[in-house]
MOPAC internal coordinates of N, CA, C and O (Angstrom, degrees):
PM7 1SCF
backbone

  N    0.0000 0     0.00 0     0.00 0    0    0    0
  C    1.4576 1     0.00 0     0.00 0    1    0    0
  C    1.5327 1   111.23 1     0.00 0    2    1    0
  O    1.2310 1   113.02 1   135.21 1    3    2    1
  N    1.3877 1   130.80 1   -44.79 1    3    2    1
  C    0.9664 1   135.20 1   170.90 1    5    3    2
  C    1.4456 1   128.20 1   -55.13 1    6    5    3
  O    1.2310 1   122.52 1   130.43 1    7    6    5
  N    1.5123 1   112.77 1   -49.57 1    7    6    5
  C    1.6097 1   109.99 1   163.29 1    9    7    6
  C    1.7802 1   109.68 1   -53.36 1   10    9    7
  O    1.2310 1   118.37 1   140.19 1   11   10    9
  N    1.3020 1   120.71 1   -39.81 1   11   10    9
  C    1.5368 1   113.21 1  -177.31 1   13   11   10
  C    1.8953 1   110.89 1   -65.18 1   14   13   11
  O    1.2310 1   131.63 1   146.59 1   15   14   13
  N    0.9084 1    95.15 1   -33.41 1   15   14   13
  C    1.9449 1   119.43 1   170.46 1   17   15   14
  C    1.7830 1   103.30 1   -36.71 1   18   17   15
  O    1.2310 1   138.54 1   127.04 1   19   18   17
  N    1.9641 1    81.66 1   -52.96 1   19   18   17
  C    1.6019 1    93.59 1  -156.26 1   21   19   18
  C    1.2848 1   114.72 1   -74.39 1   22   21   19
  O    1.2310 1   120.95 1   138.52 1   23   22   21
  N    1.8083 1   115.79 1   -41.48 1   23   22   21
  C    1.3778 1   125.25 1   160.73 1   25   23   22
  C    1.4858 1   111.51 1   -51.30 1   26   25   23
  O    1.2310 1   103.38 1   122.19 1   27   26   25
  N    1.3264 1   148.16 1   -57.81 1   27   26   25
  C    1.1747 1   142.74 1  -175.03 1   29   27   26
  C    1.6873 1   102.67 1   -61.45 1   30   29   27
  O    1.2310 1   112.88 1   164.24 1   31   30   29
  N    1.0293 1   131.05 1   -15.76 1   31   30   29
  C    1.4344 1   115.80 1  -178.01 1   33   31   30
  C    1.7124 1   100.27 1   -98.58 1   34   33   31
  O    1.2310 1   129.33 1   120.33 1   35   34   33
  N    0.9716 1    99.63 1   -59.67 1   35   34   33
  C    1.8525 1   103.81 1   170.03 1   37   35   34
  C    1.7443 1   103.45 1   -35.96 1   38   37   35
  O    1.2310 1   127.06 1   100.37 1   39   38   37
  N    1.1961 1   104.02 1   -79.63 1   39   38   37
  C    1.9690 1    96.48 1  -172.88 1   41   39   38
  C    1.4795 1   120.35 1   -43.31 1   42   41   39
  O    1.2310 1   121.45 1   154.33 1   43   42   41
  N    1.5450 1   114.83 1   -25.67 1   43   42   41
  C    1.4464 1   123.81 1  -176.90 1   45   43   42
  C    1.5182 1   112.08 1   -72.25 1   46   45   43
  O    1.2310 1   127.70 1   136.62 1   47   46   45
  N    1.8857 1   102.78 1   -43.38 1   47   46   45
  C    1.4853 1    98.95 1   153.28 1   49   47   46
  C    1.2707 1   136.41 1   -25.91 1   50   49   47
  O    1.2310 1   128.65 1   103.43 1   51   50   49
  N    1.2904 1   100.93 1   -76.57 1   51   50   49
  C    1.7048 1   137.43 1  -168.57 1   53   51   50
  C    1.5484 1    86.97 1   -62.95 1   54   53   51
  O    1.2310 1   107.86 1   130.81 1   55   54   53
  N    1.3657 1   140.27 1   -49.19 1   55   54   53
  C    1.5464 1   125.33 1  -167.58 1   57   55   54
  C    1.8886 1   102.74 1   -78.43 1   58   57   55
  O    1.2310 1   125.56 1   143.23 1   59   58   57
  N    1.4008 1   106.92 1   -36.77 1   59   58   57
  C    1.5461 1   104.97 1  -178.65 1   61   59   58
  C    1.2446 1   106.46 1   -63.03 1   62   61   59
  O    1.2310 1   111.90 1   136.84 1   63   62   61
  N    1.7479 1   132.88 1   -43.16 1   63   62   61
  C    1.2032 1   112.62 1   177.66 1   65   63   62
  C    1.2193 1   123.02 1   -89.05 1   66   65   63
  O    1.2310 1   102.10 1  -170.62 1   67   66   65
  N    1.5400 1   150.33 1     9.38 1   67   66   65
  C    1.0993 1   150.51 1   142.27 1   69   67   66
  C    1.8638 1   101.84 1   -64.09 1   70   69   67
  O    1.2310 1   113.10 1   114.09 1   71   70   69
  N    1.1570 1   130.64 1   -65.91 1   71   70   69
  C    1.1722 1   120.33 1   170.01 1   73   71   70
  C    1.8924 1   128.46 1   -39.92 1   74   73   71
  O    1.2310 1   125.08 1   162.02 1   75   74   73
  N    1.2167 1   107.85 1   -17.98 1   75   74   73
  C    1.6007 1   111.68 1   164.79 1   77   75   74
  C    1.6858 1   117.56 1   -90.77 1   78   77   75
  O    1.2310 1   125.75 1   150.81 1   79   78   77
  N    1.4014 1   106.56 1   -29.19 1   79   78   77
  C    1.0796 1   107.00 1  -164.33 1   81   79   78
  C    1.9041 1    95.47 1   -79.77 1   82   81   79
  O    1.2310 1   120.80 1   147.26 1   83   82   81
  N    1.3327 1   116.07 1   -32.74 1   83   82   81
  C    1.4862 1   120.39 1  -166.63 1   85   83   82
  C    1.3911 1   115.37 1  -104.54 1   86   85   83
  O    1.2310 1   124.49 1   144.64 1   87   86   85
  N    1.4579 1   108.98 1   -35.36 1   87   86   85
  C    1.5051 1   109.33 1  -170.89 1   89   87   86
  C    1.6970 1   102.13 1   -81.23 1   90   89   87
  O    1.2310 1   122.52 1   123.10 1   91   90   89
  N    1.6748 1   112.77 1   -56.90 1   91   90   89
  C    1.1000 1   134.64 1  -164.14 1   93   91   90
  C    1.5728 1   106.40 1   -62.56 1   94   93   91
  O    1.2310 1   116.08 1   138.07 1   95   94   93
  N    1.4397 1   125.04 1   -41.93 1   95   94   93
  C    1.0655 1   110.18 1  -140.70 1   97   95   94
  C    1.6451 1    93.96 1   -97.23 1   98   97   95
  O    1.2310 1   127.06 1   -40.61 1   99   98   97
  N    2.0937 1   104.02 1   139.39 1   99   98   97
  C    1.6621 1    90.45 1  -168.07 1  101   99   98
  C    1.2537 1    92.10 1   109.52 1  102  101   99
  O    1.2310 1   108.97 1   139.11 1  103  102  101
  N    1.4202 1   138.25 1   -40.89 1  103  102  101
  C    1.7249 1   126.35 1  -152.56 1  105  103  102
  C    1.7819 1    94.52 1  -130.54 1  106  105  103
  O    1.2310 1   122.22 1   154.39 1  107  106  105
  N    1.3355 1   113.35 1   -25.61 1  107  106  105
  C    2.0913 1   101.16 1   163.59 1  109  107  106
  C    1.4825 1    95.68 1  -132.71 1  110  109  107
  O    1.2310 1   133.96 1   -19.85 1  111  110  109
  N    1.5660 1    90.62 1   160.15 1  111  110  109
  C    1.4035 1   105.89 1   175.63 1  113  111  110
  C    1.8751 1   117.30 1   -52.65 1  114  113  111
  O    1.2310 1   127.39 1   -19.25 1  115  114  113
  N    1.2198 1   103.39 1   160.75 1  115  114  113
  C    1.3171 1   124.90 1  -161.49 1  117  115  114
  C    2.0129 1    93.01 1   -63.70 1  118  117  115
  O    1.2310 1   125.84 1   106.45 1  119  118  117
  N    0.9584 1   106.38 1   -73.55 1  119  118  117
  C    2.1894 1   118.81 1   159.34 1  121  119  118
  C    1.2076 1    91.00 1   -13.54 1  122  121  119
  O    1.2310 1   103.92 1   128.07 1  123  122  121
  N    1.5875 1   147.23 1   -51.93 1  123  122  121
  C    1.3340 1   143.10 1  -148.72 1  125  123  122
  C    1.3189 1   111.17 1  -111.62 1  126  125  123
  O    1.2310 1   124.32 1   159.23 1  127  126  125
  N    1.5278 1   109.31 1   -20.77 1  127  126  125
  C    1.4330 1   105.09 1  -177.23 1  129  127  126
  C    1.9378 1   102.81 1   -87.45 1  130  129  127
  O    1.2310 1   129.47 1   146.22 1  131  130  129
  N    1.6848 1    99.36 1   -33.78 1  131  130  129
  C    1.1851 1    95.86 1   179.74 1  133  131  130
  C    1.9508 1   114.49 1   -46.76 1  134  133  131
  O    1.2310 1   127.10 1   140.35 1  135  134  133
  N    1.1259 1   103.95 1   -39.65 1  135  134  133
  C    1.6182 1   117.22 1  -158.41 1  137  135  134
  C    1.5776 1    99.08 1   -75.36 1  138  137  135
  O    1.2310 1   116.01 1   137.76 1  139  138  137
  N    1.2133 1   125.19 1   -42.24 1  139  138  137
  C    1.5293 1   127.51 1   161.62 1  141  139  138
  C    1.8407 1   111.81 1   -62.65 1  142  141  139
  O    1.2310 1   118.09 1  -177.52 1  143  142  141
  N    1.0751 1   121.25 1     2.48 1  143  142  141
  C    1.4951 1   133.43 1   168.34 1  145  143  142
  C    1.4790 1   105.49 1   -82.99 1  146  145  143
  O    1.2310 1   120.62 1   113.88 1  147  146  145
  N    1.4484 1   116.43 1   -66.12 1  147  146  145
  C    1.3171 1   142.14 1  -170.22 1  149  147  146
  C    1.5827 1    69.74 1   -47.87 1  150  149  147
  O    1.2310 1   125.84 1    61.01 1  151  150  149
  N    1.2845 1   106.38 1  -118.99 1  151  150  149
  C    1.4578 1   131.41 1  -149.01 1  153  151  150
  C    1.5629 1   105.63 1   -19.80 1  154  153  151
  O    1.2310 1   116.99 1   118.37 1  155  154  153
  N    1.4903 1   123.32 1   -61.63 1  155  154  153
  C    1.6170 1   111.60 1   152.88 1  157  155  154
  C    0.9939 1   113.06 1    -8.81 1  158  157  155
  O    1.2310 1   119.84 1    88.46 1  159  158  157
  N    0.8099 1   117.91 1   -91.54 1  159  158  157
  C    2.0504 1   149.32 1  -154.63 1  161  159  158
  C    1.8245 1    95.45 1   -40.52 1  162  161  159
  O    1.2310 1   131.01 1   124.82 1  163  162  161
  N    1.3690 1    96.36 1   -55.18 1  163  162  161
  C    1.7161 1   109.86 1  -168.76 1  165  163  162
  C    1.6647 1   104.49 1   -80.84 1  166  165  163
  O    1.2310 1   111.01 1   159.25 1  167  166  165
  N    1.4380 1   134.53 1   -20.75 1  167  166  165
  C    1.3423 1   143.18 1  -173.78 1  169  167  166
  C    1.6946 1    90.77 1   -66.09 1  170  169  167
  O    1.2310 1   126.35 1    91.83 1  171  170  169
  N    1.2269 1   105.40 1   -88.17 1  171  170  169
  C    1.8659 1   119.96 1   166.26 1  173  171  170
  C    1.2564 1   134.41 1   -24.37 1  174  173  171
  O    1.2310 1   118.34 1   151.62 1  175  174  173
  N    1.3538 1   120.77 1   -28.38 1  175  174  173
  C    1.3891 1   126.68 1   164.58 1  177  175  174
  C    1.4524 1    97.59 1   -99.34 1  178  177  175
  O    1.2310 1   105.93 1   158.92 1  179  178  177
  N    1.1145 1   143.72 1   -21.08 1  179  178  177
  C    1.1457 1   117.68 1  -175.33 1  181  179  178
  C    2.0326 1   104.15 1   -87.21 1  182  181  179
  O    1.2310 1   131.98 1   170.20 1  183  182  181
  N    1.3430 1    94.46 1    -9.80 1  183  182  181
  C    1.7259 1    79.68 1  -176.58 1  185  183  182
  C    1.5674 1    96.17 1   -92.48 1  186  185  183
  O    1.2310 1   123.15 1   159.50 1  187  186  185
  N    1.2559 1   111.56 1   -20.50 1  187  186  185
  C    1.8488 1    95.27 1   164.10 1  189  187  186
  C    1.4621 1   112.88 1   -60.07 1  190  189  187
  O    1.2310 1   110.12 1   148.68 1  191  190  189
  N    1.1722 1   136.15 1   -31.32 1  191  190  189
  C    1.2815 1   148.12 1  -166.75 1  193  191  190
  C    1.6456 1   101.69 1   -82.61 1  194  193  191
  O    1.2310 1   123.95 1   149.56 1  195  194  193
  N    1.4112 1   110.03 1   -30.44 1  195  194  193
  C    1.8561 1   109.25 1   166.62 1  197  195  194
  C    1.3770 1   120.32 1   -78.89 1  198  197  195
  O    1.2310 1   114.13 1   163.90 1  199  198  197
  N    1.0766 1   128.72 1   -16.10 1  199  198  197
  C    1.3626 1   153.29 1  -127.09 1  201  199  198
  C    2.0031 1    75.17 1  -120.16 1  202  201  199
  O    1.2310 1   117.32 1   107.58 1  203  202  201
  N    0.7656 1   122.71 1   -72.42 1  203  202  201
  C    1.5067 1   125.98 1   167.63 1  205  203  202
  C    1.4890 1   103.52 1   -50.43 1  206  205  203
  O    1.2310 1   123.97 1    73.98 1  207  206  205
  N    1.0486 1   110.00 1  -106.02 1  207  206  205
  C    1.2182 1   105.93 1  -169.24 1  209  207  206
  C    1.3615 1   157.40 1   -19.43 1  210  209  207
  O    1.2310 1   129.03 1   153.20 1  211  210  209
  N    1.8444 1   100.20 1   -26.80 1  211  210  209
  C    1.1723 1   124.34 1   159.14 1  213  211  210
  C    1.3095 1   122.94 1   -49.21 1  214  213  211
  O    1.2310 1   117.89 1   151.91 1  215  214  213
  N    1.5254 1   121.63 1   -28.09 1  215  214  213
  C    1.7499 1   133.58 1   172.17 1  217  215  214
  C    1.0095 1    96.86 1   -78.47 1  218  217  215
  O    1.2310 1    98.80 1  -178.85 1  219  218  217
  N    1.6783 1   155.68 1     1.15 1  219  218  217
  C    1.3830 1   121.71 1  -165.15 1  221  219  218
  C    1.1521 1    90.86 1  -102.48 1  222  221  219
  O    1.2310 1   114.74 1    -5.48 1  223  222  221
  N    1.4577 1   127.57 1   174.52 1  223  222  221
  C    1.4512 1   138.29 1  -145.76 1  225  223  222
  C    1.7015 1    91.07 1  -101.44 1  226  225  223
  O    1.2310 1   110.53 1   163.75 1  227  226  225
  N    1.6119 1   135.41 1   -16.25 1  227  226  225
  C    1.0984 1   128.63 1  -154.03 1  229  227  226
  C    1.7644 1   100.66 1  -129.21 1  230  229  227
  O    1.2310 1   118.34 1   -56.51 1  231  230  229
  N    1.2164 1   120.78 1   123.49 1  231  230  229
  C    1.6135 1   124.11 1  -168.62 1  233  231  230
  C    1.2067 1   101.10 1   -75.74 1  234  233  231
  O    1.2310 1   113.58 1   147.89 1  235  234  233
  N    1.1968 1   129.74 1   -32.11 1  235  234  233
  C    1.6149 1   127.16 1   166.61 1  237  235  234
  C    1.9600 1   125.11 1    -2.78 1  238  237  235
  O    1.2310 1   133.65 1   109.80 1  239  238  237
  N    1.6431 1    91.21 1   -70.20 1  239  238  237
  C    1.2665 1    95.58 1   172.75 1  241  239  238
  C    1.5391 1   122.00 1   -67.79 1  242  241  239
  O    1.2310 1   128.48 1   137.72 1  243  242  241
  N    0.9281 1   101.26 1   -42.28 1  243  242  241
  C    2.3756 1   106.83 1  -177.74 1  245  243  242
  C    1.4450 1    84.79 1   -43.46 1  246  245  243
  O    1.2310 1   122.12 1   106.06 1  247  246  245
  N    1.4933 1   113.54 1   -73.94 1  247  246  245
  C    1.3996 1   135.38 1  -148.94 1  249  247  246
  C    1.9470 1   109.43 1   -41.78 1  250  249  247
  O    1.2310 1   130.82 1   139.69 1  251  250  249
  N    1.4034 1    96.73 1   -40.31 1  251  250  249
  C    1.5193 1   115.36 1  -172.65 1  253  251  250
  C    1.6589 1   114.58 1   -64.23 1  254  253  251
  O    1.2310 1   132.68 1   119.45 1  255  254  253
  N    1.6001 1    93.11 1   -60.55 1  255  254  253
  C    1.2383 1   105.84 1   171.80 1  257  255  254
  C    1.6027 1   121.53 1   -62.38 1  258  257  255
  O    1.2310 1   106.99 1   150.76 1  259  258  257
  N    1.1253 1   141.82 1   -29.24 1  259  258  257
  C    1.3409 1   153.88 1  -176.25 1  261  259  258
  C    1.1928 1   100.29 1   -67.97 1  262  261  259
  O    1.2310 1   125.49 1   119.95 1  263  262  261
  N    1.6138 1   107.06 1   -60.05 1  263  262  261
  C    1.6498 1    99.71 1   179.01 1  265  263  262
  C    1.0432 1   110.96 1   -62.12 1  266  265  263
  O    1.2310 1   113.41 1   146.25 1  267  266  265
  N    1.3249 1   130.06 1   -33.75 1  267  266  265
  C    1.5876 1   117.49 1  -168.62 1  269  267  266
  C    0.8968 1   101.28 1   -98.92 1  270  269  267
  O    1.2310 1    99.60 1  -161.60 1  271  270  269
  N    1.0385 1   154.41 1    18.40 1  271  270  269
  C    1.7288 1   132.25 1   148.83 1  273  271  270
  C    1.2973 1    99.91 1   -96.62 1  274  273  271
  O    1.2310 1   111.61 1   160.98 1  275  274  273
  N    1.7527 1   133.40 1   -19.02 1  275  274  273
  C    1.7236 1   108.15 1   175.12 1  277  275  274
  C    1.5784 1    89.27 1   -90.52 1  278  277  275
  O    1.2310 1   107.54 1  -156.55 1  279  278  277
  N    1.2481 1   140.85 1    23.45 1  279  278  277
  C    1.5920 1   126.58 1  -179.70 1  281  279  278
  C    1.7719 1    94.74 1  -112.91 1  282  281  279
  O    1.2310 1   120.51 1   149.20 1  283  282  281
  N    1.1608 1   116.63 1   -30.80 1  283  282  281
  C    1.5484 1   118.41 1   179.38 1  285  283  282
  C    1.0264 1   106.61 1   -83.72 1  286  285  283
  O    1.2310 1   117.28 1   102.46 1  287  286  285
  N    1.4411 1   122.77 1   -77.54 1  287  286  285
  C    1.2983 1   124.07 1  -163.74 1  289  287  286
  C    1.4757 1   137.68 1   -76.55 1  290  289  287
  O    1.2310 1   132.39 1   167.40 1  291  290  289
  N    1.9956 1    93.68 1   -12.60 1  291  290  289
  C    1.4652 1   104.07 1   166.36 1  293  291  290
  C    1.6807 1   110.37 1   -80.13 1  294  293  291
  O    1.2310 1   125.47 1   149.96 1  295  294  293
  N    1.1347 1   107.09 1   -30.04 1  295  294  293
  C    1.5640 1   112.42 1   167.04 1  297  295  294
  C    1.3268 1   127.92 1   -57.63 1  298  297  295
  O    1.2310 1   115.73 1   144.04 1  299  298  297
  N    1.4434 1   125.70 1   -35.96 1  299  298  297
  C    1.2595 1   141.78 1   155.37 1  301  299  298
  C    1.4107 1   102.81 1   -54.04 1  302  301  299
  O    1.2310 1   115.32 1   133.06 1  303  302  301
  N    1.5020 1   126.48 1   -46.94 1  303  302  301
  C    1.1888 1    99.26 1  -153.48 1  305  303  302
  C    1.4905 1   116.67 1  -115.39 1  306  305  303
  O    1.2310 1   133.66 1  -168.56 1  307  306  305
  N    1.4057 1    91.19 1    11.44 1  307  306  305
  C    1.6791 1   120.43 1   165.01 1  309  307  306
  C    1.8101 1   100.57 1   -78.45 1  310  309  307
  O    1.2310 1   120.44 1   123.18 1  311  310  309
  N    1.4224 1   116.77 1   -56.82 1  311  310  309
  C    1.4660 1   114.54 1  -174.70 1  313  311  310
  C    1.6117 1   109.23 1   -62.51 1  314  313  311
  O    1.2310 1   112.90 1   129.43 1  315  314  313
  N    1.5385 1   131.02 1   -50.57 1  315  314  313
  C    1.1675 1   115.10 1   164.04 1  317  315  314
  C    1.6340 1   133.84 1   -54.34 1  318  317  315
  O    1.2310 1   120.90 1   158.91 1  319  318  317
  N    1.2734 1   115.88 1   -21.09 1  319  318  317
  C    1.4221 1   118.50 1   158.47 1  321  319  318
  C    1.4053 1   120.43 1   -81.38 1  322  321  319
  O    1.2310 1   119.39 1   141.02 1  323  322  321
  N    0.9832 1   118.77 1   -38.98 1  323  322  321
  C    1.5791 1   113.38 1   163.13 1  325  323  322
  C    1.2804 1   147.89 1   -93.79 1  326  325  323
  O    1.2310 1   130.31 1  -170.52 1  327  326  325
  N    2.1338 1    97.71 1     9.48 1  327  326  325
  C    1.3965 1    99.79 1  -173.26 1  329  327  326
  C    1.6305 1   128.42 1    50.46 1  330  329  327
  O    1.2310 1   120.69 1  -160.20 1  331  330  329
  N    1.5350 1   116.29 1    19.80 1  331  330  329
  C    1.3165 1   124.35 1   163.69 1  333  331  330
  C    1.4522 1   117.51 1   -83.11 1  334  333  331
  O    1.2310 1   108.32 1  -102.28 1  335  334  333
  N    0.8884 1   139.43 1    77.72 1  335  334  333
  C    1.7632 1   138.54 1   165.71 1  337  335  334
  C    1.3967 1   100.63 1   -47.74 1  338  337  335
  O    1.2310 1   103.62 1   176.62 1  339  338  337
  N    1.0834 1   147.75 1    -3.38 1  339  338  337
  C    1.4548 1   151.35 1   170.21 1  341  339  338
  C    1.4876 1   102.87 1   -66.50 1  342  341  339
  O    1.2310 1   118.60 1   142.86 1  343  342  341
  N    1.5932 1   120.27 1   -37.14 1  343  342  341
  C    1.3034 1   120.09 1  -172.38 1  345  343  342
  C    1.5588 1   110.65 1   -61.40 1  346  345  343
  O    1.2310 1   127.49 1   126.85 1  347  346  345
  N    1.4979 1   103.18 1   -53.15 1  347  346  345
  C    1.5526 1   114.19 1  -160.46 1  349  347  346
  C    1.8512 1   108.11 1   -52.15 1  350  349  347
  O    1.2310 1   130.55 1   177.47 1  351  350  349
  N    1.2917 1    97.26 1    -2.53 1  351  350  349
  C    1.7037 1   102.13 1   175.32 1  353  351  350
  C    1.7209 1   111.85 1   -76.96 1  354  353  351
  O    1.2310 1   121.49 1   169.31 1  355  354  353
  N    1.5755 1   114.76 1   -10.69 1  355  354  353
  C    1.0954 1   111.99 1  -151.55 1  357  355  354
  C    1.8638 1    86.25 1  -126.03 1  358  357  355
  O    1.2310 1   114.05 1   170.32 1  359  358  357
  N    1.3340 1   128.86 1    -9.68 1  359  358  357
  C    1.3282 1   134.33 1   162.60 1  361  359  358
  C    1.5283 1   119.49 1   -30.72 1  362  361  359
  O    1.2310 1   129.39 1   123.24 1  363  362  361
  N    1.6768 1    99.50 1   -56.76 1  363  362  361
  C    1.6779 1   105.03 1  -150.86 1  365  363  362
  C    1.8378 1    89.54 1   -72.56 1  366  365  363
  O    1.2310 1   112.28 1   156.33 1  367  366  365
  N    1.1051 1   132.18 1   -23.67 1  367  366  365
  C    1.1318 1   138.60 1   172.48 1  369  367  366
  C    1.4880 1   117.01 1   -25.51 1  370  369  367
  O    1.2310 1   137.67 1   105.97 1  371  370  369
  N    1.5381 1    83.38 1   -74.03 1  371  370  369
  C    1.4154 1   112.58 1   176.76 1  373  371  370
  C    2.0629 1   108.46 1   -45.81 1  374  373  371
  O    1.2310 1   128.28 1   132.25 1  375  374  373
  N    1.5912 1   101.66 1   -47.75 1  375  374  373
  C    1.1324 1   103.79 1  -176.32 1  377  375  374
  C    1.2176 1   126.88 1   -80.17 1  378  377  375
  O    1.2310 1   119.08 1  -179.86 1  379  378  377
  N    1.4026 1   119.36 1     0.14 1  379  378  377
  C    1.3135 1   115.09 1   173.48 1  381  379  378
  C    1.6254 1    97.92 1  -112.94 1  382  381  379
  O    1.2310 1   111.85 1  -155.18 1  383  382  381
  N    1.4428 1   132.97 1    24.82 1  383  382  381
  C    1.7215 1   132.87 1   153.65 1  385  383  382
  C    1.6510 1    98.10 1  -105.70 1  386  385  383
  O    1.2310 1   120.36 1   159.68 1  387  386  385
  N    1.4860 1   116.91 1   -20.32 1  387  386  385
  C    1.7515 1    99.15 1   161.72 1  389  387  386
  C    1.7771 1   114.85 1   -67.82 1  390  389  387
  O    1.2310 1   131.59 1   140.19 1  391  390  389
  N    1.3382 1    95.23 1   -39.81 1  391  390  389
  C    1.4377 1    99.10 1  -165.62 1  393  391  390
  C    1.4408 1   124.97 1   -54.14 1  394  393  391
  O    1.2310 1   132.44 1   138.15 1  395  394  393
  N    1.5027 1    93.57 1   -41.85 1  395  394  393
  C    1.9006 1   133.97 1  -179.51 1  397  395  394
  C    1.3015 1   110.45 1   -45.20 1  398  397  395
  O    1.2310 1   128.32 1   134.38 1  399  398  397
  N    1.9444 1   101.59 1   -45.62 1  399  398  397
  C    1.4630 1   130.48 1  -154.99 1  401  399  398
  C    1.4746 1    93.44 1   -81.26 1  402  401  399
  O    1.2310 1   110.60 1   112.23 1  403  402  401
  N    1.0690 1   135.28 1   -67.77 1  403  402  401
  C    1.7255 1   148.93 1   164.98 1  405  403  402
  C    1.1220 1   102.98 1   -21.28 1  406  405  403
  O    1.2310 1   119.97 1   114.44 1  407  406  405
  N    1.3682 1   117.65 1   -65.56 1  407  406  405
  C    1.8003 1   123.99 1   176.37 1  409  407  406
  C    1.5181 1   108.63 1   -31.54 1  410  409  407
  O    1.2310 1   130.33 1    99.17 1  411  410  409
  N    1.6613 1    97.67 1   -80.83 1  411  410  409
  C    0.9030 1   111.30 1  -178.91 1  413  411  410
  C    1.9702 1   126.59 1   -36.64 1  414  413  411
  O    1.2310 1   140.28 1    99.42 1  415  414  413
  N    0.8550 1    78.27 1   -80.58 1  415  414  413
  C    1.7845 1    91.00 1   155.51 1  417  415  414
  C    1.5591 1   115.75 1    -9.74 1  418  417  415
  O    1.2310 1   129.18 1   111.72 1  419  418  417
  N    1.0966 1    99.91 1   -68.28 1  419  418  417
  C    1.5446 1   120.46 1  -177.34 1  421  419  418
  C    1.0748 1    98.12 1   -47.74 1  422  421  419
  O    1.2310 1   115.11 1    92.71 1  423  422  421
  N    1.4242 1   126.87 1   -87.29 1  423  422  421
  C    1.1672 1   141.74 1  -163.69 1  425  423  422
  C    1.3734 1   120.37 1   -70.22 1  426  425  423
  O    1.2310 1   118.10 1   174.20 1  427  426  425
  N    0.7428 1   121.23 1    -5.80 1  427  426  425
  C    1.8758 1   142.79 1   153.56 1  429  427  426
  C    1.9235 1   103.99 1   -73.52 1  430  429  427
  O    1.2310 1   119.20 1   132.45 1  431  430  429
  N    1.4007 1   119.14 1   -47.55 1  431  430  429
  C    1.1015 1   101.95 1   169.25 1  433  431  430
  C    1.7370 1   137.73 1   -96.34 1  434  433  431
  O    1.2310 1   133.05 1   179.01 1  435  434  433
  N    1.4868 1    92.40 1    -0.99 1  435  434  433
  C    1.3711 1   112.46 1   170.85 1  437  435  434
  C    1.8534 1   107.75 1   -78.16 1  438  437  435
  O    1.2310 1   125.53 1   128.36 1  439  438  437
  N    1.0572 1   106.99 1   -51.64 1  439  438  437
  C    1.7004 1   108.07 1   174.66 1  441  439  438
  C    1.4347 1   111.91 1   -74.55 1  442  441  439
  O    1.2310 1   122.19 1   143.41 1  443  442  441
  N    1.1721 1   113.42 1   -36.59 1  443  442  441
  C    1.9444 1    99.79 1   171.11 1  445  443  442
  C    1.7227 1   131.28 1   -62.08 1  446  445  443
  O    1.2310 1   121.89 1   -55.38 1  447  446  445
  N    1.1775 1   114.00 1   124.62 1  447  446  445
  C    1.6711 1    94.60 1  -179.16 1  449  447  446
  C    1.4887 1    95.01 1   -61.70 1  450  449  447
  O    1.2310 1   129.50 1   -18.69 1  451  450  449
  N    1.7062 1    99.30 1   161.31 1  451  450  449
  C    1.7473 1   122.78 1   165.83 1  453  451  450
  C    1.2916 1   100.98 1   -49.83 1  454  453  451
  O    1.2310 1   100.03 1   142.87 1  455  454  453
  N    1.2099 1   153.74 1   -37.13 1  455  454  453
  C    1.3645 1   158.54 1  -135.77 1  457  455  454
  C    1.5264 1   107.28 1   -80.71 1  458  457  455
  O    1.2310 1   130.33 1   132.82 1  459  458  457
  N    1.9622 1    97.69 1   -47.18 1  459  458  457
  C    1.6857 1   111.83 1   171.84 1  461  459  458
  C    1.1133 1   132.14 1   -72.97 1  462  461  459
  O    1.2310 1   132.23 1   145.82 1  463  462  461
  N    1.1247 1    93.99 1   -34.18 1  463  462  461
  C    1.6670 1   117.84 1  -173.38 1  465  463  462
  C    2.2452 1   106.30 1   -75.94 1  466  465  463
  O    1.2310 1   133.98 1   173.09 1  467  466  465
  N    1.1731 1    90.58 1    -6.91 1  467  466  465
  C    1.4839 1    85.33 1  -178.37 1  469  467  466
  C    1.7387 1   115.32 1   -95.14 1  470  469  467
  O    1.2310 1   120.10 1   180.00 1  471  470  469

């Protein structure tokens, strides 16, 4: 279930940032297109970062990161579609369950032998 998790978040990437770069750009200001970059940028690395994580023996990390990339980057890309700056209050959220998730991560693969993790 989790590798299918991981493909649906990865392609959503890859479709959100082709959709900023083609749909968006031309139709919001440049400030807005940048911020639909970010969140791209951060959607895609974070599903490489699931893509790992999904092997570690402890759901902790998937779990962290998942939320926080639909709490960051859907927030980003909720405020550039709706011109709500109200959202970006609800971003750092998102960014401190990526951050958590990394931690975690880490230290999930620092204490596991290689043996589990494979």
């Amino acid at each position: 279930m989790k590798a299918k998790i991981v493909g649906v978040v990865g392609a959503l990437g890859v479709l959100a940032g082709a959709f900023g770069a083609h749909a968006l750009r031309g139709t919001v200001p440049d400030e807005r297109l940048a911020t639909w970059e970010t969140a791209s940028r951060y959607h895609l690395l974070t599903a490489l970062a699931l893509l790992y994580a999904q092997g570690l023996p402890s759901p902790w990390p998937f779990r962290l990161l998942l939320g926080g990339v639909a709490v960051f980057a859907g927030s980003l890309y909720l405020l550039v579609l709706l011109d709500l700056p109200v959202l970006g209050a609800v971003t750092p959220v998102g960014g401190l369950l990526l951050i958590s998730g990394w931690l975690v991560m880490g230290w999930t693969t620092v204490r596991t032998p290689a043996q589990e993790r494979a």
